[in-house]
C-alpha positions in Angstrom: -14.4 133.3 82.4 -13.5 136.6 82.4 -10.5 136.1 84.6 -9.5 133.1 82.6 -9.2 135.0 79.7 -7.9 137.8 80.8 -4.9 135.4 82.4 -4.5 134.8 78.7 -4.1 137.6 77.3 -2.0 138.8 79.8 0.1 135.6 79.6 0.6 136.3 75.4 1.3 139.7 75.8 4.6 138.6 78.1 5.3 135.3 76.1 5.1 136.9 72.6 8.4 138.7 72.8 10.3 135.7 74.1 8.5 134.2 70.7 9.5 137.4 68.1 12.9 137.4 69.7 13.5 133.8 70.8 12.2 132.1 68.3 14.1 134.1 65.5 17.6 134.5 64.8 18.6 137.9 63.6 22.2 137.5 63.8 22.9 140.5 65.7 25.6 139.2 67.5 27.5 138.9 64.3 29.9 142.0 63.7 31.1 143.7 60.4 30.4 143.3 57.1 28.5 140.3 55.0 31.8 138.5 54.8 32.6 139.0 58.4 29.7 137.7 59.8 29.2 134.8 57.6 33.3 133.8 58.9 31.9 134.3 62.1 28.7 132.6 61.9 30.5 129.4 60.1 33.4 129.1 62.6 30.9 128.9 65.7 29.3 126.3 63.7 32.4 124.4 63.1 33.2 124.2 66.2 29.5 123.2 67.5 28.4 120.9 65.1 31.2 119.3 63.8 31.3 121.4 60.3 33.7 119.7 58.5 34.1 120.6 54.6 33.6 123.4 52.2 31.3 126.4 52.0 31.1 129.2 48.8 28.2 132.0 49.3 28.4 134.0 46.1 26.7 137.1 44.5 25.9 137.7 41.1 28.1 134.3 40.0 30.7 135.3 42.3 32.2 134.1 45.5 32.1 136.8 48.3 32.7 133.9 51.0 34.9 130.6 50.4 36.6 128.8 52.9 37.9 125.2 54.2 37.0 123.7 57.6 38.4 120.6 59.3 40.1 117.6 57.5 40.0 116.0 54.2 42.1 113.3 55.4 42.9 113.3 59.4 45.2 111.0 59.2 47.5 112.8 57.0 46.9 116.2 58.3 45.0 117.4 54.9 43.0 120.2 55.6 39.8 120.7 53.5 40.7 123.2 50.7 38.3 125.3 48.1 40.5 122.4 45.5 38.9 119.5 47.3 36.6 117.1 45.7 33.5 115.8 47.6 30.9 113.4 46.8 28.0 116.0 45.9 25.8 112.8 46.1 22.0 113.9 44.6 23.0 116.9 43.5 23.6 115.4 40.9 19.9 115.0 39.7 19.9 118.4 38.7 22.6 117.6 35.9 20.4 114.8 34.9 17.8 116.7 34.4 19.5 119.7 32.5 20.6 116.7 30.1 16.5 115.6 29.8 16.0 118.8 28.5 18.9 119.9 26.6 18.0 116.7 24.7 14.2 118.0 24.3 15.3 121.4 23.2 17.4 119.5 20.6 13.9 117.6 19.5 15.0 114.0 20.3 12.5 113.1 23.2 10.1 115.5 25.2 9.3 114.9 28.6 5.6 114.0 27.9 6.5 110.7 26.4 6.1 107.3 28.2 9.2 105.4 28.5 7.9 102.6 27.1 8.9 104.8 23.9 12.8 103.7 24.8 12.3 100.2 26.5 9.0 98.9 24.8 9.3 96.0 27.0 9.6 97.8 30.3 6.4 96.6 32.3 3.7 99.4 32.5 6.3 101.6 31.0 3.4 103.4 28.9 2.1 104.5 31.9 5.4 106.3 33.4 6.0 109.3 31.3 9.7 111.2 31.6 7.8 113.8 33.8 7.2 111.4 36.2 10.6 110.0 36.8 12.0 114.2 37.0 9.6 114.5 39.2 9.5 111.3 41.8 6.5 110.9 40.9 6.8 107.5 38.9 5.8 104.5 41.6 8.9 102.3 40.0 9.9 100.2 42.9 13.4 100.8 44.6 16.5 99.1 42.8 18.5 98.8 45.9 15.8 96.4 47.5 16.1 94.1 44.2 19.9 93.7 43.3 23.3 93.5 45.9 24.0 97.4 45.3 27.7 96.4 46.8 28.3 95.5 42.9 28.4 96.7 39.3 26.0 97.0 37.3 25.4 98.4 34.0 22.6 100.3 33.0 21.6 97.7 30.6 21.4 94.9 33.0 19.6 97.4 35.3 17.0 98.6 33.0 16.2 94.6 32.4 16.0 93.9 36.2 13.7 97.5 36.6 11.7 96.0 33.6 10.0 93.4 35.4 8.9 94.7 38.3 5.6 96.1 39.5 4.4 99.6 39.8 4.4 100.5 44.1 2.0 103.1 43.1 -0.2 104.9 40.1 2.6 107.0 37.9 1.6 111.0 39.2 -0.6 110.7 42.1 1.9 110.9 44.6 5.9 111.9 45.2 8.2 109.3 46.7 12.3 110.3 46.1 14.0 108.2 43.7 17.3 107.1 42.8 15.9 104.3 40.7 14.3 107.0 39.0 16.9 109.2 37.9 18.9 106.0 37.1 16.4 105.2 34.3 16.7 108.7 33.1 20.4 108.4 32.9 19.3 104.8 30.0 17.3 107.2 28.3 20.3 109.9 28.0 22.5 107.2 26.5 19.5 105.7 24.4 18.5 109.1 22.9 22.2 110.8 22.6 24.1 107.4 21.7 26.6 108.3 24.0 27.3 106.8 27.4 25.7 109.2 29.9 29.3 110.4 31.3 30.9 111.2 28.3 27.2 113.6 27.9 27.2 115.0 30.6 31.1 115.8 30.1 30.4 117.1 26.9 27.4 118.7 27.3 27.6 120.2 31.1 31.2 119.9 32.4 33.0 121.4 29.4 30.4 123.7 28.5 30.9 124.9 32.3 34.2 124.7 32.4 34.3 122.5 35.1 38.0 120.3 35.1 38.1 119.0 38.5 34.5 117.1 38.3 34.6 113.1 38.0 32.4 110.5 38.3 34.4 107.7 39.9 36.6 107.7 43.1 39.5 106.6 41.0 39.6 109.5 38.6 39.7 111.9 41.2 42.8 113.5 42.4 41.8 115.1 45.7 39.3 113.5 46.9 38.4 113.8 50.8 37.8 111.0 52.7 34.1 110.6 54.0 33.5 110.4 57.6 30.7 109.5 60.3 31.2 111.9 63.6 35.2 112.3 62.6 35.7 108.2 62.1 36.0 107.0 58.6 33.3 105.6 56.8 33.5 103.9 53.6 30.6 104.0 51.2 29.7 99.9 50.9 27.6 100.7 47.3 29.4 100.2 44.3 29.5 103.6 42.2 27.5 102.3 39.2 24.3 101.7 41.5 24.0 105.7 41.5 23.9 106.3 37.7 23.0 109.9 36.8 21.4 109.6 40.7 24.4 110.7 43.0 27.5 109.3 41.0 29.3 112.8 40.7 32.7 113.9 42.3 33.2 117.6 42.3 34.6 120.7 44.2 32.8 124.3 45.4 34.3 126.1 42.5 32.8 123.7 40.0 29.8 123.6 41.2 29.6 127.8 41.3 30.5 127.3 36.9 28.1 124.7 36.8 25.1 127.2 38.4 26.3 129.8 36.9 26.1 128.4 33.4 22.6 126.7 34.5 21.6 130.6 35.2 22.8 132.8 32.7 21.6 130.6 30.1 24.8 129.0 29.1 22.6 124.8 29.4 19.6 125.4 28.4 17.0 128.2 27.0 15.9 130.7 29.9 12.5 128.6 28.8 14.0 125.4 30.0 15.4 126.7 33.4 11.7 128.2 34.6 10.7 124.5 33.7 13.2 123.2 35.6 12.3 125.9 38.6 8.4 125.0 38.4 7.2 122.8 41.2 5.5 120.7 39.8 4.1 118.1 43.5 4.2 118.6 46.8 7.1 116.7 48.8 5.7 117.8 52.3 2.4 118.4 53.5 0.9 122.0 52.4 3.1 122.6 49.5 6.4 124.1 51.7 8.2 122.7 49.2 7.3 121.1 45.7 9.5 119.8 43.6 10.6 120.5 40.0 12.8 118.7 37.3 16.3 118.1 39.7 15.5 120.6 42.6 13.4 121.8 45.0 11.2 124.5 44.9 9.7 126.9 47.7 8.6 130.4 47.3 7.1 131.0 51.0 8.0 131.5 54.8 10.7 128.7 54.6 12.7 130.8 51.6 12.0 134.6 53.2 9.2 134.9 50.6 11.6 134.8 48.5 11.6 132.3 45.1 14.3 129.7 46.2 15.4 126.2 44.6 17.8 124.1 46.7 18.9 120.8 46.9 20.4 118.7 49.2 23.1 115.3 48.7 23.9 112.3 51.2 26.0 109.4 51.0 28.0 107.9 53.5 30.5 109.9 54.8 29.3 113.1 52.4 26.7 115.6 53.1 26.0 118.6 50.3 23.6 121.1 49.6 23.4 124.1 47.1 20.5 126.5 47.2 19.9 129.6 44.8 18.1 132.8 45.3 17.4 133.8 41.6 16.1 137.0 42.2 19.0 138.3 44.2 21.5 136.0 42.5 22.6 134.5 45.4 24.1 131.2 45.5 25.1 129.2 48.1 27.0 125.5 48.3 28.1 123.7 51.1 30.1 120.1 50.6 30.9 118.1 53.5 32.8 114.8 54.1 31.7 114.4 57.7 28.2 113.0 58.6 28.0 115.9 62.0 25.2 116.8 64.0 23.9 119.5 61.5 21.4 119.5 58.4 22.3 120.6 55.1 19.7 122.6 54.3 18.9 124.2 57.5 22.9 125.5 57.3 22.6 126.9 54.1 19.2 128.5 54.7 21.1 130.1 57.9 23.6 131.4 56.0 20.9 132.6 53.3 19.8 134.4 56.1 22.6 136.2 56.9 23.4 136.9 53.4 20.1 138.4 52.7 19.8 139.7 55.8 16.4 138.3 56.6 15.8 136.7 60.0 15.3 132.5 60.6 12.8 131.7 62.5 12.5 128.4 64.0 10.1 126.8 61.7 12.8 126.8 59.1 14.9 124.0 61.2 12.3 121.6 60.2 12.3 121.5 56.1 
């Protein structure tokens, strides 16, 4: 017995620097300054996995890093440009939710109340509160399973057609990610502000922001990218209106840095309303890694440094996105992406998070 453990230890005092070392990433290969590095860092990745899009890494509300990679269109020999517009897919939730509570600050609905307050004949609607749809949390079943999502539909017909359907689970004991969700929470924007949810959100978030090359639908958009799967083209079958205040938005790196900034410094919502939106409020993975809040994630643990950290992530056919923030440090990070690579959204920004904070990733943070 003796032997055997002293085998052991002898075998974990060799292995554990190949595991401090190997199993971390410290970047020191990367030369020069912040900038530098992160050029270098995001051109080895282009190269590797495919990268093909937009990146911004910015301090205090501004961009230190911005730059292109690949092909908006291939075809036509259009590079990808800080000017072009992506599908940012379910980033979009967090401008959903910013309306929820911009229209609670205002005193017209507060997220306690069931939504059986809006659509009283919405089946078991008092049990699912607006709480529960921010958070996943609700159990409403999955619209895409119950209507052909390759057409229109209005959020009238789609509230009737969510209205008769049976809960898939009790309303808060559990977090399954929903579109349908935030779809209902986009009815009870236009039910509450009398206005259709775009023209709120435009009002309320874009202009507010400053935002003037954000859209909704593929047609309104001037420079749109094309979306692609491994560098062939791939068309999103869905019909726009099937992702309703879930994923609809079409916007650019630049807007999207206005539209954080203005969520940060106050600009939305009371700096009240923000930590609300920042609180994780259930788990998403096992042991609380992450937890999620009202339109992001939230981790404040191994995975973000130990740092406070909110981040989400966007994917549609042909798009990838991700934007994560650093509060503390004020560093912001959004990557947009119209190629579906061999990378992961939020393992690349968390990488360049790492370089920008100068922390090292370890190899436990590939996984969430």
């Amino acid at each position: 017995m003796k032997k055997l453990a002293l085998f052991i230890f002898l075998f974990l005092l060799i292995l554990l620097p190949t595991i401090v070392l190997g199993g971390s990433n410290g970047h020191s290969d990367l030369k020069g300054n912040v900038q530098q590095k992160l050029g270098a860092f995001m051109a080895q990745k282009a190269k590797t996995s495919q990268f093909n899009g937009v990146v911004l890494v910015a301090k205090n509300g501004k961009a230190i890093f911005e730059k292109g990679y690949g092909y908006a269109d291939v075809a036509n020999g259009i590079h990808n440009q800080t000017s072009t517009e992506f599908r940012i897919a379910s980033l979009t939730k967090s401008f959903t939710a910013v309306s929820i509570l911009q229209l609670e600050e205002a005193g017209k609905l507060k997220t306690t109340d069931p939504i059986s307050k809006y659509f009283p004949t919405f089946q078991n609607g008092d049990k699912i509160t607006i709480h529960n749809l921010l958070t996943h949390s609700s159990g409403v079943a999955n619209h895409f399973n119950l209507t052909d999502t390759t057409k229109p539909i209005s959020l009238s017909s789609f509230i009737e057609l969510m209205g008769k359907q049976k809960l898939t689970f009790s309303p808060g004991t559990k977090y399954k990610y929903s579109d349908t969700g935030y779809m209902i929470l986009a009815s009870i924007i236009e039910k509450v502000s009398g206005e259709s949810y775009m023209e709120y959100y435009k009002e309320h978030i874009f202009d507010i922001a400053g935002m003037q090359h954000t859209y909704f639908r593929k047609a309104e958009a001037r420079r749109m990218a094309i979306g692609y799967e491994n560098m062939k083209i791939s068309e999103m079958e869905d019909d726009e209106s099937q992702y309703a205040g879930a994923g609809d938005i079409i916007s650019t790196v630049d807007d999207m840095l206005k539209y954080n900034n203005a969520f940060l410094n106050g600009k939305l919502l009371s700096s009240e309303k923000v930590k609300e939106m920042e609180t994780g409020y259930i788990d998403t993975v096992p042991l609380g890694i992450f937890k999620y809040g009202y339109g992001w994630l939230v981790a404040d643990n191994l995975i973000s440094f130990g740092k406070p950290m909110i981040e989400h992530s966007g994917n549609l056919p042909g798009f990838k996105s991700d934007i994560i923030n650093f509060p503390e440090d004020r560093i912001t990070i959004i990557v947009l992406s119209n190629n579906h690579g061999p990378w992961v959204p939020g393992v690349l920004t968390r990488e360049l998070a790492s370089i920008s904070l100068d922390k090292r990733f370890w190899f436990y943070q590939k996984y969430y």
